[in-house]
C-alpha positions in Angstrom: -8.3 9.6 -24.7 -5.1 10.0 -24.6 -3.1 13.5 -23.4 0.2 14.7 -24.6 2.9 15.6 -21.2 6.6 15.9 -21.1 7.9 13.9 -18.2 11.4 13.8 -17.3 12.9 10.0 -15.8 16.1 9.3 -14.2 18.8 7.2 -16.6 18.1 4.5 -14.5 14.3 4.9 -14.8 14.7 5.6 -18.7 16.7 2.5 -18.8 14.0 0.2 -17.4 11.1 1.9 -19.2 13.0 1.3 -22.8 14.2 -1.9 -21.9 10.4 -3.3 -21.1 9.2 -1.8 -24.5 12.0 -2.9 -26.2 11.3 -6.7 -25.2 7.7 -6.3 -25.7 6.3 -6.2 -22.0 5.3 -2.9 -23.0 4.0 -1.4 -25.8 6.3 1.9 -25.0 7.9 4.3 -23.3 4.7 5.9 -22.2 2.9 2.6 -21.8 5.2 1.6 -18.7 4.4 5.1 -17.3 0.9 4.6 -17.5 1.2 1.3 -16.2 3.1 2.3 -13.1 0.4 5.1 -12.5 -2.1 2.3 -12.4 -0.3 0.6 -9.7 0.2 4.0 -8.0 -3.7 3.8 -7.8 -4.8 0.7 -7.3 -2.6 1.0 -4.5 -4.0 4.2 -2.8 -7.4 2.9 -3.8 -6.3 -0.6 -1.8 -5.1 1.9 1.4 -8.4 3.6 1.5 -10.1 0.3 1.7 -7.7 -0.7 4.4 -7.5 2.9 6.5 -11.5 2.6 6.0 -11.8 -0.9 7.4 -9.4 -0.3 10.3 -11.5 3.5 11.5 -14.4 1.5 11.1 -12.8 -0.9 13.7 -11.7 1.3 15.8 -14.8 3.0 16.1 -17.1 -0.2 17.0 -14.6 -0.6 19.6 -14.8 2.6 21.0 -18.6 2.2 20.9 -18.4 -1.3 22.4 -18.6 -1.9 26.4 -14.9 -2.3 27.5 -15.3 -5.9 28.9 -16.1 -6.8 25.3 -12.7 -6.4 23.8 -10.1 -6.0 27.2 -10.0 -9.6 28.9 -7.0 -8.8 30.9 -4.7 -5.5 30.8 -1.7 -6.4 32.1 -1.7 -9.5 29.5 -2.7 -7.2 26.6 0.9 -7.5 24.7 2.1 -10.4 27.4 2.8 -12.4 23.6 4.6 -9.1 22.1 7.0 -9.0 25.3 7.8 -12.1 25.5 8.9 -12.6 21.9 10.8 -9.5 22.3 13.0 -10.7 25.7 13.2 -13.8 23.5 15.6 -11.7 20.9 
């Protein structure tokens, strides 16, 4: 189904849009819209995963002894120093 909306687009953005339905990438105008508002999804749909996976994470750490994932604390980011004095 298919809604009717007025949108309004930047030259540049017009420009683009035209161009890929005028070559054929795109079917039209609206096409490239609703193809850029699928990538605008997918994407937030692929952070969620991401932001989930990371909580999830952080929360098994939290729950974890503190031997189990801190070896040594003044080596914790001994790597990240040393590549920055490195600059």
């Amino acid at each position: 189904m298919t809604v009717k909306t007025t949108i309004s687009l930047t030259e540049r953005h017009h420009r683009y849009a035209q161009g890929r339905a005028k070559d054929g990438r795109n079917g039209s105008v609206s096409s490239v819209v609703a193809a850029g508002l699928e990538l605008l999804m997918q994407d937030e749909a692929d952070r969620d995963v991401a932001l989930d996976a990371m909580s999830d994470a952080i929360k098994a750490r939290l729950n974890a002894p503190r031997e189990d994932w801190v070896e040594d604390v003044d080596d914790l980011f001994a790597e990240a120093r040393h590549r920055l004095d490195a600059r």
